[in-house]
C-alpha positions in Angstrom: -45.2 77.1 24.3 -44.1 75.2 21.3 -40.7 77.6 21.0 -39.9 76.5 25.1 -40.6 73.3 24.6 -38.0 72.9 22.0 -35.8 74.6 23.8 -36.0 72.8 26.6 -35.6 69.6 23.9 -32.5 70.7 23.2 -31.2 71.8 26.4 -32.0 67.7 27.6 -30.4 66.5 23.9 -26.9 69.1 24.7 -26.8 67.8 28.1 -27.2 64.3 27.5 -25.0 64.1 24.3 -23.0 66.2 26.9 -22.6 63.5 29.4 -22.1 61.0 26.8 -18.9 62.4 25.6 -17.9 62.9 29.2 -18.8 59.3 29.9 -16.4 58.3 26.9 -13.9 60.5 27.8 -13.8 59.0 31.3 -13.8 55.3 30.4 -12.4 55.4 26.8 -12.6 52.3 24.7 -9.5 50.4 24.8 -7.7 50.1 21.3 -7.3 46.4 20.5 -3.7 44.9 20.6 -2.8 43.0 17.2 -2.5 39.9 17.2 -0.2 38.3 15.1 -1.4 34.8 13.9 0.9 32.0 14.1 3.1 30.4 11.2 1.8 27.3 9.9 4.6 25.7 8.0 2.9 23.2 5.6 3.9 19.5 6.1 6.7 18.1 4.0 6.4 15.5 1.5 8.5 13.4 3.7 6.2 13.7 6.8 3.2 13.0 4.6 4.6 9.5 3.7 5.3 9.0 6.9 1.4 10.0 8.1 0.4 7.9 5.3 1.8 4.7 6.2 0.9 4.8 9.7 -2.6 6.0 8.4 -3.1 2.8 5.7 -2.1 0.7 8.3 -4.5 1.9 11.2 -7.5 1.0 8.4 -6.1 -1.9 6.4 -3.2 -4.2 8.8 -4.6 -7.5 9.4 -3.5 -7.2 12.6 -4.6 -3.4 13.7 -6.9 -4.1 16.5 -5.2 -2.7 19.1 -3.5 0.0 17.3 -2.0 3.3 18.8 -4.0 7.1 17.7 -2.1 9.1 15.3 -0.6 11.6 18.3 0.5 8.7 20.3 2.7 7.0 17.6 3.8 10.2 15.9 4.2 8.8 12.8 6.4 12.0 11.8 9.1 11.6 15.0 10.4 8.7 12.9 13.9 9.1 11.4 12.9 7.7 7.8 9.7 5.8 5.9 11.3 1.9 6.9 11.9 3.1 10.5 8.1 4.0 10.8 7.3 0.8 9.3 9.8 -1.3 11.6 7.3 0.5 14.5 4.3 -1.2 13.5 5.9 -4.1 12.3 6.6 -4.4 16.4 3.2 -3.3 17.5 1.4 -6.0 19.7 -1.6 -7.2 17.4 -4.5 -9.6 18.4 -3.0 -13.1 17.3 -0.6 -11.5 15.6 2.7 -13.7 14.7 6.1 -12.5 14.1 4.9 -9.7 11.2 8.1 -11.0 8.6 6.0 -9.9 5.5 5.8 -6.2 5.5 8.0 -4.1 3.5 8.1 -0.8 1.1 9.1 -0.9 -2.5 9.8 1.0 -5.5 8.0 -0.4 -8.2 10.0 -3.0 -8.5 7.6 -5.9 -7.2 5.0 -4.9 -9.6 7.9 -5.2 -12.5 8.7 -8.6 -11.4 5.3 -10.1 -10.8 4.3 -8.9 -14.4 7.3 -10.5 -15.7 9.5 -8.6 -16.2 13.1 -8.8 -14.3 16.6 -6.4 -14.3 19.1 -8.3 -13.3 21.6 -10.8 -14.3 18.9 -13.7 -14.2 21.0 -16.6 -11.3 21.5 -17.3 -8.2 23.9 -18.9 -5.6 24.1 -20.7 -2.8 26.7 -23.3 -1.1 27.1 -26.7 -1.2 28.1 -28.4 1.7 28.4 -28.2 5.8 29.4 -24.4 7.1 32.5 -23.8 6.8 32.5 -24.4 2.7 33.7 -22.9 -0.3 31.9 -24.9 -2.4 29.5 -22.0 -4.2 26.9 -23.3 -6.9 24.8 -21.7 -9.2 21.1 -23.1 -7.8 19.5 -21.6 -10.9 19.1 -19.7 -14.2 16.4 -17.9 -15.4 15.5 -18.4 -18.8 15.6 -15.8 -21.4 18.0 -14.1 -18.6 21.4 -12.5 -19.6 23.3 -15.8 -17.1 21.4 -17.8 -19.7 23.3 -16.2 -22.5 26.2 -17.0 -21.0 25.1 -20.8 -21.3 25.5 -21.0 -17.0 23.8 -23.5 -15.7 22.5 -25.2 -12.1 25.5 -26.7 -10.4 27.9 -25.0 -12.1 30.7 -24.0 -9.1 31.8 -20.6 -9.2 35.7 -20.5 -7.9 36.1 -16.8 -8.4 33.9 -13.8 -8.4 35.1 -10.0 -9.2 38.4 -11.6 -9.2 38.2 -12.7 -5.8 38.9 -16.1 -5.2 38.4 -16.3 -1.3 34.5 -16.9 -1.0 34.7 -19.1 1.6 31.3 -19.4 4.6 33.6 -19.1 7.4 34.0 -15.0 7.3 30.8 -13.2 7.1 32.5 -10.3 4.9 33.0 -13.5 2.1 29.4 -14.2 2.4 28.3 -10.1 2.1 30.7 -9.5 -0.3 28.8 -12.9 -2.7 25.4 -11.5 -1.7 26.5 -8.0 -2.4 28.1 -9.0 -6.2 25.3 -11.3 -7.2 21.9 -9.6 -6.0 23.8 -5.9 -5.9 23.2 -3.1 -8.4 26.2 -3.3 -10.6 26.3 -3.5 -13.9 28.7 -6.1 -14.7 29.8 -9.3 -12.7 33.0 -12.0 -13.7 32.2 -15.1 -12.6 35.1 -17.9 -13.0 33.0 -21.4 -12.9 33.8 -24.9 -12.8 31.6 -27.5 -15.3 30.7 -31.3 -14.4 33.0 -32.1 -16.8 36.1 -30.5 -14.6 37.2 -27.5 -17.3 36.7 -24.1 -16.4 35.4 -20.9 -18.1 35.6 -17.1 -17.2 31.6 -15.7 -17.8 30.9 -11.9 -18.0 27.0 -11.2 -16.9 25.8 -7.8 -18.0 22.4 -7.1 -16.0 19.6 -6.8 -18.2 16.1 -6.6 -18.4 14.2 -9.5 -19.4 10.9 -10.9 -20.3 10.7 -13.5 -17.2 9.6 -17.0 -17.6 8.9 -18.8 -14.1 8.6 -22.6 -16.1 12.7 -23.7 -15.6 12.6 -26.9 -16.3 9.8 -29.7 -18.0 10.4 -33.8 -18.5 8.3 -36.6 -18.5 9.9 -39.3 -16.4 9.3 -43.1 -15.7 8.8 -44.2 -12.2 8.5 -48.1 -12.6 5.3 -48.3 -15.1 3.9 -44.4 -14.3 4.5 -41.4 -16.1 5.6 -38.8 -14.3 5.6 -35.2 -15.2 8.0 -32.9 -13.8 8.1 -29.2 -13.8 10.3 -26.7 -11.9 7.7 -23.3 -10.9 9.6 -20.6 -9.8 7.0 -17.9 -9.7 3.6 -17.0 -9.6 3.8 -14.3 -12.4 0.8 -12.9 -14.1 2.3 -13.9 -17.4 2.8 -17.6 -16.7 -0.9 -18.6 -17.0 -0.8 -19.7 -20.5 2.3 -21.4 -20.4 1.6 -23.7 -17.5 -2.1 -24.6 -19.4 0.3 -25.5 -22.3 2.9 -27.6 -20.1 -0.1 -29.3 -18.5 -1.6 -30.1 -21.6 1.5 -31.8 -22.8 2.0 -34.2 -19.7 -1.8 -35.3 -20.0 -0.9 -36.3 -23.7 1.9 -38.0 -22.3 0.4 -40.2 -20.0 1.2 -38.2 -16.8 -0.8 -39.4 -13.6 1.5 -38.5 -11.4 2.8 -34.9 -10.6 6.3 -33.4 -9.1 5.7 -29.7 -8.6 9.5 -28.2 -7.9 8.9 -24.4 -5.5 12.1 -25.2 -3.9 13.0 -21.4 -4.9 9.0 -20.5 -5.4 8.6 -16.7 -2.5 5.1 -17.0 -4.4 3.7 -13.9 -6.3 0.3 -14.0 -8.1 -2.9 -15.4 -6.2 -4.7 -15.3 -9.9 -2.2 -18.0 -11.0 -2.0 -20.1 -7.6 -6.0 -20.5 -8.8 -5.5 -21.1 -12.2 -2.4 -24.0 -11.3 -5.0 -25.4 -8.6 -7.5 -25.9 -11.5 -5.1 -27.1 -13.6 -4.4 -30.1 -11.1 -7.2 -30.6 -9.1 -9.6 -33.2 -10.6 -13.4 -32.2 -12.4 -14.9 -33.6 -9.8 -14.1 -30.3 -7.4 -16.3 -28.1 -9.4 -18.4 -25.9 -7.6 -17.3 -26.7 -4.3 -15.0 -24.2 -1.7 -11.1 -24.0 -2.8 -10.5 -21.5 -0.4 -12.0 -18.4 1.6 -10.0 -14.8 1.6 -10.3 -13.1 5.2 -9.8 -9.7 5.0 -8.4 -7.3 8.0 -11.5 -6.3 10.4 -12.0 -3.2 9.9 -12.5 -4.0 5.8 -14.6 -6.4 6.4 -17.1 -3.7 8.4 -16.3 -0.8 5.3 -14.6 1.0 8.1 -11.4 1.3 5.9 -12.2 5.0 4.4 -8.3 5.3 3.5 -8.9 3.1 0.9 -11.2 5.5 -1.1 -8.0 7.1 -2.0 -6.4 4.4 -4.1 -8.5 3.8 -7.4 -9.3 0.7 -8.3 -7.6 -0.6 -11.8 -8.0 -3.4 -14.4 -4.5 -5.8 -15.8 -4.0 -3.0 -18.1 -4.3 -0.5 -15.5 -7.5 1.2 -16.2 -9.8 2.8 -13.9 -12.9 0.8 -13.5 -16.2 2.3 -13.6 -18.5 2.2 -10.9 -21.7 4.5 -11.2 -23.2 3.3 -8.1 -20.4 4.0 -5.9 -19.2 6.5 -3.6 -17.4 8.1 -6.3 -20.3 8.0 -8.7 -17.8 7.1 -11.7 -14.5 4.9 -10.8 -14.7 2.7 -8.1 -11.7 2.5 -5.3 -10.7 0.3 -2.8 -13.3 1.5 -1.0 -16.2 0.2 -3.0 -15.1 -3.4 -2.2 -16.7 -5.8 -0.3 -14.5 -7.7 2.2 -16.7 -9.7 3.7 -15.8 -13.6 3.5 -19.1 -14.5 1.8 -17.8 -12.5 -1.2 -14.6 -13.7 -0.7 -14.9 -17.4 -1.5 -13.0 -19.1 -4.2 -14.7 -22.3 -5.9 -13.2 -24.7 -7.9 -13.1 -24.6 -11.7 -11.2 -27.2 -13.7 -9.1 -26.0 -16.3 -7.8 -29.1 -19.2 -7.9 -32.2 -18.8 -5.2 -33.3 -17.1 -5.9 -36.4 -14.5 -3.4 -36.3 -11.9 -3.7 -39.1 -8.7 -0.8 -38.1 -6.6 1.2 -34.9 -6.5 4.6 -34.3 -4.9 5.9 -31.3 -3.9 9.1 -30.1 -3.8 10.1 -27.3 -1.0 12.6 -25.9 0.9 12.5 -22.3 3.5 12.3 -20.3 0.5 9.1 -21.7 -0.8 6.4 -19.3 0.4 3.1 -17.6 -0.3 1.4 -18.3 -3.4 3.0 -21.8 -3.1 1.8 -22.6 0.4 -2.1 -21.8 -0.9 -1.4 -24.3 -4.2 -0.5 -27.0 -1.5 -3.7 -25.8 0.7 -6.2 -25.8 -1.9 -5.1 -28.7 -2.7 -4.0 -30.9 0.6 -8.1 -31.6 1.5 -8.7 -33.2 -2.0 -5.9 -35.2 -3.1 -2.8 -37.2 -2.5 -0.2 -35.0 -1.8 3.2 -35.2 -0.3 5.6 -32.7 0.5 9.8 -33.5 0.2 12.9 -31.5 1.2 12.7 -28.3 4.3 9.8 -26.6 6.2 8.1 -23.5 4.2 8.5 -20.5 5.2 4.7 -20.2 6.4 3.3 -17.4 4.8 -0.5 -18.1 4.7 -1.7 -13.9 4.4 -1.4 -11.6 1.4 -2.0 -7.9 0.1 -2.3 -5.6 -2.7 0.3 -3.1 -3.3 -0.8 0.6 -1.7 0.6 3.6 -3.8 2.0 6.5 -1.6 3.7 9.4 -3.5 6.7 6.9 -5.2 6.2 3.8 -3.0 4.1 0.9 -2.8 3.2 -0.3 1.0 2.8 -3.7 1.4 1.7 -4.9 4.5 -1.0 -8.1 5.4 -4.5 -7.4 4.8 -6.0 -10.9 4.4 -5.5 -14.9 5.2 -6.7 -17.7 3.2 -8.1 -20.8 4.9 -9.1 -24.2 2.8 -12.2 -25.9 2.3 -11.8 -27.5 5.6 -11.3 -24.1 7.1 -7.6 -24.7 7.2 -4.8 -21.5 7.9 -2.6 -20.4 10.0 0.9 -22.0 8.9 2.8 -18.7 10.4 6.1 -21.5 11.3 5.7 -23.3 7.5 4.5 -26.5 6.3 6.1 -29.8 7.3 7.3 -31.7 4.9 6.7 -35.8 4.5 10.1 -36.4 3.8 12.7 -34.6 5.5 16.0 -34.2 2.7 18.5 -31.4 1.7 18.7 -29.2 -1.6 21.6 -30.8 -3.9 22.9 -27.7 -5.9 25.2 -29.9 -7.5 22.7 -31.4 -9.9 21.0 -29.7 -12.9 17.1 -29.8 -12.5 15.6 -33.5 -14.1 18.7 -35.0 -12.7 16.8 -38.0 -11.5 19.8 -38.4 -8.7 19.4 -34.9 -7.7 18.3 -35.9 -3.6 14.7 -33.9 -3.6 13.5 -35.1 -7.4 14.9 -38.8 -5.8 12.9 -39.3 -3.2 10.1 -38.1 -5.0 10.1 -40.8 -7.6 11.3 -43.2 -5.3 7.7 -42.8 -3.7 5.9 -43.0 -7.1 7.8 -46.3 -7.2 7.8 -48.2 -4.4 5.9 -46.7 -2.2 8.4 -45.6 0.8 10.8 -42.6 0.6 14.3 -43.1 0.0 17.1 -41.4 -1.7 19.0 -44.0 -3.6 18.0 -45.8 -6.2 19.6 -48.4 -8.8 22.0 -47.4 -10.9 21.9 -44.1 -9.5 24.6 -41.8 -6.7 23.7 -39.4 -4.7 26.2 -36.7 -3.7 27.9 -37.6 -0.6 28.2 -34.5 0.8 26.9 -33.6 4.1 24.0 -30.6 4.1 24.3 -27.7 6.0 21.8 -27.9 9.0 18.1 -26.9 8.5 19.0 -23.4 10.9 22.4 -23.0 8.5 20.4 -23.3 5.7 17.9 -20.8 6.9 20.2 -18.5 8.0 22.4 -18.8 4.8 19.2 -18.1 2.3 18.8 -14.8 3.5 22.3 -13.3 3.7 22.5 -14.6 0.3 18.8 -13.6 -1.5 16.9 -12.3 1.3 15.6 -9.6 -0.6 14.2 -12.0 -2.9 10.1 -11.4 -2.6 8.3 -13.8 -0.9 4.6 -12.6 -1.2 1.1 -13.4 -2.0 -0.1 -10.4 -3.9 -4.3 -9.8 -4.6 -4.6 -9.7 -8.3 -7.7 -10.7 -8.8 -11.0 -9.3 -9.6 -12.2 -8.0 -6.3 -16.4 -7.8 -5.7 -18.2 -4.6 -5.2 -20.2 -3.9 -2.5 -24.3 -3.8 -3.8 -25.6 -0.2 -3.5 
């Protein structure tokens, strides 16, 4: 019994592993085609910049809300960096204005707001109606290589690069100026023209330069006041000191009364806009609002996760610690808190000085950092503003880094203590006059400085005065003017740049 029954096991295992093979051998598993996986080709490092500055703005552009997903603006489809920038730059924004403050640079901006320049340290610009050749030097930086040279404001330059024909009424004259002053040569031959009528042929070599905004100090006399006078023409980091120092001397010269030159002033440190405010302003502020930074939106509501990518770092450009942030050891951009209530400014006076009226002197260039010295201080005092509208520039950023460039692009607005912004078109001035390149700075016929103390005088604007000429030239046009200022130094930065110490967020 036991031997049949195994055989009859073995019988059903045979047939069934029987049937099993024919099964297989009827409907055979199909062998599985290879597949061959498809190339990925990395991204470039061009197309990463690119990506990255559509990216930083989506999170950190004042004026991103509405702003287009990453596959509908194809950051990438964009022939170069500025050309994907030029796109945003036209996006529709809520409230947004006419964006004229973005740009991309090298390096350079961080060079020049730390004081320190390259170049051959003057600039031009043209006296006169359009058509002119009458070409001035409007100013020399100090310490520069032009200084050197011993050129000064007003000084007409007849020839240029041996060129002689420099005349407003071809463009090419005007590029061609533009292109030999504020180019990248190494050399330029200037012929110029003195007050006193002789002439002199100048070789500048372009140089770098410790930079030192303060061009020009005097105490002046306006009937029985003191006034002190000081031409400002940017908000470096390195100027803080010096302008304590200048204000110093005017208070223990019996200033009271203040002319502020930013004719030229595109602005630069907000650290130094607050330390010139307290230098000013009276005691009697302290404690109270001098202004309140608004940051974009989506910083404001810690929604700006980009940011966690660009460390945060002290003047001397060391990482700060930050145990309690997201990084656990150095903090980013990340860690900061944007909201406004951590973002107000207070007044702090710094010497002594007690000043009752300030005038300031402006013209289209003046911009940024010199529009939120007049703001902070327009609530408070008695101040007056003489020459052109500003260029109306009341938001500001902080450089982002990307592979070699910096982005700069808005990310906040300042308002006053009254809760004042918004001067997108510029700042009106009180008195409506001209720039006189013809005159040196302290020239006390020079038409801006003129009506100035004219005011501190008498009490009314005017621009003559006893014993005094003013040039009889007529101005170019307020639009001629405009126009002319950036063919000539467009370039120039005009910016408000966040350099101060920023508040974390409480963890």
């Amino acid at each position: 019994m036991i031997i049949k029954s195994t055989i009859q096991k073995l019988v059903i295992l045979t047939f069934g592993v029987l049937i099993g093979f024919s099964a297989c051998k009827k409907d055979p598993k199909p062998t599985p085609t290879p597949v061959t996986p498809p190339v990925v080709t990395p991204p470039t490092r061009a197309e990463l910049t690119k990506d990255s500055i559509f990216l930083y703005a989506a999170q950190t552009y004042y004026w991103n809300e509405p702003f287009p997903s990453y596959d509908a603006f194809k950051p990438r489809s964009y022939a170069s960096n500025q050309a994907v920038l030029d796109a945003i730059i036209k996006l529709p924004g809520t409230g947004k204005p006419v964006d004229k403050y973005s740009f991309l640079d090298d390096g350079s901006v961080s060079s020049e707001l730390g004081g320190v320049s390259g170049d051959y340290g003057f600039s031009v610009f043209y006296n006169g109606t359009t058509p002119t050749s009458d070409l001035r030097i409007k100013y020399v930086s100090p310490n520069s290589p032009a200084a050197g040279k011993g050129l000064k404001r007003g000084y007409r330059i007849t020839k240029i690069n041996g060129r002689t024909e420099l005349s407003t009424g071809a463009d090419a004259n005007v590029a061609f100026v533009s292109d030999a002053v504020f180019g990248s040569a190494n050399t330029v031959s200037l012929t110029v023209q003195k007050p006193n009528g002789t002439t002199e042929d100048v070789v500048v070599n372009r140089g770098t330069y410790a930079t030192t905004p303060i061009f020009h100090t005097s105490v002046l006399t306006a009937g029985s006041k003191k006034v002190g006078y000081i031409v400002f023409n940017s908000f470096t980091t390195n100027s803080r000191d010096a302008l304590t120092a200048k204000m110093a001397e005017f208070t223990a010269a019996g200033v009271t009364e203040l002319v502020v030159d930013l004719r030229y002033n595109g602005g630069g440190s907000v650290a130094t806009a607050d330390v010139f405010t307290n230098l000013i302003a009276p005691a009697s502020l302290n404690g109270t609002t001098m202004y309140t930074t608004f940051w974009t939106k989506t910083m404001q509501d810690g929604k700006a996760s980009i940011l966690s990518n660009q460390p945060l770092t002290d003047g001397n450009g060391k990482l700060q610690p930050f145990t309690g942030g997201v990084n656990g050891v150095y903090a980013t951009y990340a860690d900061i808190d944007y909201k406004p209530a951590a973002n107000r400014e207070v007044f702090a006076k710094v010497g002594s000085a007690n000043i009752s009226k300030v005038y300031f002197l402006v013209l289209s260039g003046t911009a940024s950092a010199s529009e939120l010295l007049i703001n902070n201080l327009k609530p408070h005092m008695d101040v007056k503003l003489i020459g052109r509208t500003t260029y109306g520039k009341p938001v500001g950023f902080f450089a982002i880094g990307i592979d070699k460039l910096d982005l700069y692009i808005p990310q906040f607005e300042t308002k006053n203590s009254q809760n004042v912004g918004g001067y997108y078109t510029g700042m009106t001035p009180d008195f409506t006059v001209a720039d006189d390149v013809t005159k040196d700075f302290g020239d006390k016929t020079e038409s801006l400085l003129a009506a100035a103390l004219s005011y501190s005088e008498k009490g009314t604007f005017s621009l003559i005065k006893p014993n005094t000429t003013i040039s009889s030239v007529k101005p170019m046009s307020v639009k001629e003017a405009e126009v002319m200022t950036d063919k000539l130094d467009g370039n120039r930065f005009r910016g408000m740049s966040y350099d101060k110490k920023l508040k974390l967020k409480q963890k």
